[in-house]
MIFI-232713 format. One record per residue (C-alpha): x, y, z. Coordinates in steps of 0.1 Angstrom, whole numbers, plus 5000, padded with zeros to 4 digits. Layout:
BEGIN
XYZ ...
//
This chain:
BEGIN
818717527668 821217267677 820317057712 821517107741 821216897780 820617267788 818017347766 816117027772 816717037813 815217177846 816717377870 815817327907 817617607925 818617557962 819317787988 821617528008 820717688041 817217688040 816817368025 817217108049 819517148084 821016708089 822516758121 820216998143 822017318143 819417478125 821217608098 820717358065 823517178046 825016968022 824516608039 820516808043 820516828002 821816517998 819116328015 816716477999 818116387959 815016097960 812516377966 813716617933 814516297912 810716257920 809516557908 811916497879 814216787871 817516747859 820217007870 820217157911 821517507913 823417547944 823617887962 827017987972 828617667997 832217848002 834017938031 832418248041 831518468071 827918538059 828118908057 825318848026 824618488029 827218328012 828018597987 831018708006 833318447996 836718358018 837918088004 836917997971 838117617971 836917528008 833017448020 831517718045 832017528082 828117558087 827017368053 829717058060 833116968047 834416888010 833916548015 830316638022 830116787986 832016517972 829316227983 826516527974 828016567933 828516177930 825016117943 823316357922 825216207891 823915877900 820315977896 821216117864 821016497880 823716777874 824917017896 826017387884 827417617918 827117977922 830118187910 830918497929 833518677915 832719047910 833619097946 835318867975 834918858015 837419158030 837818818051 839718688017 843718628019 844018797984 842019138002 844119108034 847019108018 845819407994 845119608024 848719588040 850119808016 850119977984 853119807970 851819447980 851619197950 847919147960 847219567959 846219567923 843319227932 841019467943 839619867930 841820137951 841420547950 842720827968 839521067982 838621357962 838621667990 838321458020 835521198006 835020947984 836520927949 833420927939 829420917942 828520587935 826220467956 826320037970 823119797957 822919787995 822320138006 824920428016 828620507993 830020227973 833020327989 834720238027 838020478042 840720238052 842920398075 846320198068 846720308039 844920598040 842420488004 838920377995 837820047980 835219997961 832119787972 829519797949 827419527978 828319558013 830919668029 832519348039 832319307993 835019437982 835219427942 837919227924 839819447898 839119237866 842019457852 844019287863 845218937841 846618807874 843718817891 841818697859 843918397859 843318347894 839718287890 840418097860 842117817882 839617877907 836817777885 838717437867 839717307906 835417287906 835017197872 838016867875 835916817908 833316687876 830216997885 828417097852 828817487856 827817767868 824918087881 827418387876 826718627900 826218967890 829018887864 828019157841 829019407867 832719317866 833819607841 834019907853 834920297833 838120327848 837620647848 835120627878 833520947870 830821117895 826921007881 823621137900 822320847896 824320597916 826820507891 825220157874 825820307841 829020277848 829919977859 826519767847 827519567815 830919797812 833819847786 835619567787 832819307801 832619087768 835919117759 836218877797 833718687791 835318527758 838018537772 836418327798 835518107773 838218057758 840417977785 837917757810 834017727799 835117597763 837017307776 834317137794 830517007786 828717237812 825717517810 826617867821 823618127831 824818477840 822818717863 822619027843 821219327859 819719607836 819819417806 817519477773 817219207751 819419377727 822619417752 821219017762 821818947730 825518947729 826118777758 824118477747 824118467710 826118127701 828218247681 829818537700 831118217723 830518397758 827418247780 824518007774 822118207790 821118497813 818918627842 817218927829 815219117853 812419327836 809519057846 811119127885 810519497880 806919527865 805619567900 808319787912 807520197915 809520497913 810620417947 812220107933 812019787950 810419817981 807620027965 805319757953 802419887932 800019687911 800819527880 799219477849 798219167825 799319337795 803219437810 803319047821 802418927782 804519207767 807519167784 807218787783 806618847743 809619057736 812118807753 810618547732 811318677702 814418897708 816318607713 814718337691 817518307665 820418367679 820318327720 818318107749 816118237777 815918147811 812718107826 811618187861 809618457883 811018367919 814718287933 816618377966 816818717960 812618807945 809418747965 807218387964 806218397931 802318337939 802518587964 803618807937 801918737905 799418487918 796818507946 798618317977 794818367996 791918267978 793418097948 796818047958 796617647943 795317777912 797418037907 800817847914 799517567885 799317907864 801818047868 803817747866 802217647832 803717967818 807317897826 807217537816 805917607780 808017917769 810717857749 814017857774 815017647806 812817667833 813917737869 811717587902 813217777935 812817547960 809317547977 807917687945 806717357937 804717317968 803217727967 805117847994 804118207998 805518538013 806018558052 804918838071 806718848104 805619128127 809219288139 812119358114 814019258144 812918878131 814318918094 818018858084 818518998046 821419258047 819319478022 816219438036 817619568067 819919828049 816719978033 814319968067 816620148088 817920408064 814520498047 813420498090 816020768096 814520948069 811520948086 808920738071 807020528091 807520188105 804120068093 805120178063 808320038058 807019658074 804419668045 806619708021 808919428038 806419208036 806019258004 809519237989 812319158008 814218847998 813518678033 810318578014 812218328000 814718228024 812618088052 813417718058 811917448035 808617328046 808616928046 806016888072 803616958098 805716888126 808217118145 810017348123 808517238096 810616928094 813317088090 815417088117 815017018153 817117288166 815517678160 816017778123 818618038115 815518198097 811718198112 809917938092 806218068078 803517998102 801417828075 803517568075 801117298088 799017368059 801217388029 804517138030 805816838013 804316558033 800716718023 801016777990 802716417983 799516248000 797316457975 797116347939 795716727926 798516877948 800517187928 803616917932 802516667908 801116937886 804717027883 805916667875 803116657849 804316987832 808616877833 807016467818 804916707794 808216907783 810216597779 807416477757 806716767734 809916897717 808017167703 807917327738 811717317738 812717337702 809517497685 808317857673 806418087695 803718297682 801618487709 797618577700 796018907716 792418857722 791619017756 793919197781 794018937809 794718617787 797718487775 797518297745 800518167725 801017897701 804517637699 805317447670 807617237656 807217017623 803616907628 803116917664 801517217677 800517307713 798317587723 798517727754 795517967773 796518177801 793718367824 796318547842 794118737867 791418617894 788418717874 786418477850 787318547813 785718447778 788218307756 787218307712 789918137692 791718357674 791418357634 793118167613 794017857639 792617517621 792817177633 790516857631 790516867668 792017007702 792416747725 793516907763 796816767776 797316967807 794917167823 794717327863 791017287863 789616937855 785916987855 785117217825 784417197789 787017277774 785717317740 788517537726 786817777700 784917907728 785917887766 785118047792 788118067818 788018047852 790018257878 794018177868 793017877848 795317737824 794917497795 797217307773 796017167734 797416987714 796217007682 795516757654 
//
C-alpha cells in the first residue's frame, strides 16, 4: 500500500456558516474559520473540509452555486480566503473545498443564458426536454420532494433538477461544459488548495434516454453510463497534475461499484462517501422513518467495507456530516451516556483502516436539537418532506418526531464555544437556533476538563500518528457476542486490538482463540478505572479499549 498525506491525515469538516460568525451578522465566515486555526491545530488534524464558500443565493445552503470563482458575500471576500488558505498552510493544515458540479444555481450566467433560447451557445450547459402530453418528460422524482422537472415558459421546455428547483443539472455531455469545470477547478487548485469533497459527483451521468422508472429514476442517473469514463477523464486532464486528495460523495454505492471509483489503478478518485452505515436506521419510509438499529448491521457493514476495499481502494471514515444527524444522538446515547458513547464511537473511526472525518462539534458531543415548531428549522429537505407528507395527512406530531430525529439541521446549528450568548458564536441572532444545551456542552468546558471527549479525540489522532498499523495494517474482525466489536490491526510486528461494547448494557468480553501475546498492555481506553485484564473483561456501557500487544 504505498503512503499517502491522505491516508495518514484527518479530516475536520466545516460547515463555514455555522462555525463561527467574525463580524456579528450572525451568519459564520471565513475571517470566523480563520481565527479559530489555533483551536483545530490543537486537537491536531491535518486537512479542513470546507462546505461550499461560492457566490450563492442559498437556495440549499451553498449548494446552489452562482459563481464558481467568487466567495458568497455573507462568508467574506477572496481576500478573506486567501489569508484563510495561507494561514492554514502555515500550521501545516490543508484545505480541500466542496465541488458542486452536478447541478448550478438557475442564478448562474451559464443557466441564464441557457434559458434565453434554444439556439443560445449556453442551451446545451444544462438537461432540456420537450413535455410528453402536457407534463414532464418524464417521472423522475427530485432528492427534494415533488418532479425532477420545472416548465419554463420562454421556451416552452423542462430542465432537469434532480435537487431543488433553483438546481438545475449541468449536461456533462457536453465537452464544453466539461472543459468549463476543468478551468474552474485549476483557478482553485493554482490558488494552492489540496482538493476536493465532490458533491454527489456520481450522479453526473445520466441514460440519455431518460426513460419513465416507478421508482424515482436513481437507477438512472445514480453512477450512470458514462460516469467513469468523466472521472478519468477528470483525472487526466486536472486531478493528475497536482498533489491533492479527492473524496467523492457517492450515493447508492456497493463496495463493488466503490470499487472502481477508488481502486488506484483505474486513476479516478482517492476515496468515497458511501452511505449504507447512514441507512441502517432508516425504514421503508426512508429517511425520516427512523427505527432501531442493530449491533450486528453496525459490525457487518463496517466489516464488508473493510475488506472490500483492502487491496485495491481506501475508505473514508465517518458517521455524522452536514447532511446526517449528531452522530451520538444516532448511534450513541446523547442522555445518559452521551460522554461515553461519543469516546466509542469515536474510537471506531479512528482505528479502522481509512481517513477519518470529525464534523465540527463532533469532537465536543454536540447532539441533535429538538426545536418545538418547524417554523424554527431552515433545511430545504427537511422542510420539503414536513409539508408534503402534512398535505398527505399525517400528523404534525408525527412528522416533528421524525424531524427531530433526522433532519440535517441536527448538524447545522451554530458551533458551541461557550456558555455565554449564542453560544459564543456570534453576538447578533444566529441564522440557525443554536441547541439549548449549550451552557452545558461547548468548547470552553471541555478545554478546562482533562477527561473531556475533546482530548480523547487528540489522544486517538497522537495514537494514529503513532501506530502505522492503524493506517497501513490488516484488519481482521473477531465475532464473540452480538453487541461487541472486536477487530485486530497489524502491521509487521505491531498489533493492536481493539474492544467495542457498542450498546448501553454491560457485556462479558472472552478473548477469542488463537490470539497470543506475552502481554496486553492498554493504550487508550474511555473508562480509566477497570481491570482491564484482556482474556477476560467485563465491558461497561459503550466502553472501548485499545491493546497493544507484545
Amino acid at each position: 500500500m504505498e503512503r499517502k498525506w491522505w491516508k495518514e491525515g484527518v479530516v475536520y469538516q466545516v460547515y463555514p456558516r455555522s462555525f463561527y460568525d467574525s463580524n456579528g451578522d450572525g451568519i459564520g465566515d471565513l475571517k470566523g474559520v480563520t481565527s479559530k486555526l489555533d483551536y483545530l491545530k490543537e486537537l491536531g488534524i491535518d486537512i479542513i473540509w470546507l462546505n461550499p464558500i461560492y457566490k450563492s443565493p442559498n437556495a440549499d445552503n451553498g449548494y446552489d452555486i452562482s459563481d464558481y470563482r467568487d466567495i458568497m458575500d455573507e462568508f467574506g471576500t477572496m481576500e478573506d480566503f486567501d489569508e484563510l488558505l495561507c494561514e492554514a498552510h502555515k500550521r501545516g493544515i490543508r484545505i480541500i473545498m466542496d465541488l458542486v458540479v452536478n447541478h448550478t444555481s438557475d442564478e448562474h450566467e451559464w443557466f441564464k443564458k441557457s434559458r434565453e433560447s434554444k439556439d443560445n451557445p449556453y442551451r446545451d450547459f444544462y438537461i432540456w426536454k420537450e413535455g410528453k402530453g402536457g407534463k414532464e418528460p418524464n417521472d423522475w422524482k427530485s432528492c427534494f420532494g415533488g418532479p425532477a422537472w420545472e416548465f419554463d415558459k420562454k421556451t416552452d421546455e423542462y430542465y432537469l433538477h434532480l435537487f431543488a428547483v433553483k438546481q438545475p443539472d449541468l449536461n456533462w455531455e457536453n465537452e464544453r461544459l466539461r472543459k468549463a469545470i476543468y478551468d474552474m477547478m485549476k483557478f482553485w487548485l493554482d490558488k494552492g488548495i489540496d482538493g476536493f469533497r465532490m458533491d454527489v459527483i456520481n450522479f453526473i451521468s445520466k441514460d440519455q434516454d431518460f426513460p419513465d422508472d416507478k421508482m424515482g429514476g436513481s437507477k438512472y442517473y445514480s453512477n450512470g453510463p458514462r460516469v467513469h469514463e468523466f472521472l478519468k477523464e477528470m483525472n487526466h486532464e486536472v486531478l493528475s497534475k497536482y498533489d491533492i486528495m479527492t473524496v467523492g460523495e457517492t450515493p447508492s454505492v456497493t463496495p463493488e461499484i466503490a470499487g472502481d471509483y477508488v481502486d488506484e489503478s483505474r486513476k479516478e478518485l482517492n476515496m468515497i462517501f458511501q452511505f449504507e452505515l447512514m441507512g441502517i436506521d432508516e425504514g421503508k419510509g426512508g429517511k425520516g422513518d427512523v427505527i432501531p438499529w442493530k449491533a450486528k448491521d453496525f459490525k457487518n457493514v463496517l466489516i464488508k467495507w473493510q475488506e472490500a476495499l483492502k487491496d485495491k481502494g481506501w475508505n473514508s471514515l465517518y458517521m455524522n456530516n452536514h447532511d446526517q444527524p449528531r452522530m451520538v444522538s444516532r448511534f450513541g446515547d446523547d442522555k445518559n451516556f452521551r460522554v461515553e458513547s461519543a469516546k466509542m464511537l469515536a474510537t471506531v473511526l479512528h482505528t479502522l483502516k481509512g481517513t477519518p472525518y470529525i464534523y465540527q462539534g463532533e469532537e465536543i458531543g454536540m447532539t441533535n436539537v429538538s426545536f418545538d415548531s418547524i417554523e424554527d428549522y431552515n433545511d430545504i429537505e427537511t422542510l420539503n418532506a414536513y409539508h408534503e407528507k402534512l398535505n398527505e395527512g399525517i400528523p404534525k406530531e408525527t412528522l416533528m418526531e421524525a424531524v427531530h430525529k433526522s433532519s440535517r439541521d441536527n448538524a447545522r446549528t451554530p458551533m458551541q464555544w461557550d456558555d455565554t450568548l449564542n453560544a459564543g458564536f456570534s453576538k447578533h441572532d444566529p441564522w440557525l437556533k443554536v441547541n439549548p444545551n449549550y451552557k452545558d456542552i461547548n468548547v470552553a468546558k471541555a478545554l478546562k476538563d482533562p477527561n473531556s471527549i475533546f482530548y480523547y479525540y487528540k489522544k486517538l489522532i497522537k495514537m494514529r500518528k503513532e501506530y502505522k498499523s492503524i493506517v497501513y495494517g490488516d484488519f481482521k474482525a473477531f465475532e464473540v457476542c452480538e453487541n461487541v466489536f472486536s477487530y485486530m490491526r497489524t502491521l509487521g510486528d505491531e498489533r493492536l486490538f481493539v474492544v467495542i461494547n457498542l450498546k448501553g448494557n454491560n457485556e462479558k468480553f472472552i478473548l477469542p482463540n488463537g490470539i497470543k501475546y506475552n502481554k496486553a498492555e492498554v493504550i487508550l481506553s474511555n473508562y480509566d478505572d477497570e481491570n482491564k485484564d484482556i482474556s477476560n473483561i467485563a465491558l461497561k456501557p459503550y466502553e472501548a479499549i485499545v491493546y497493544k500487544l507484545l
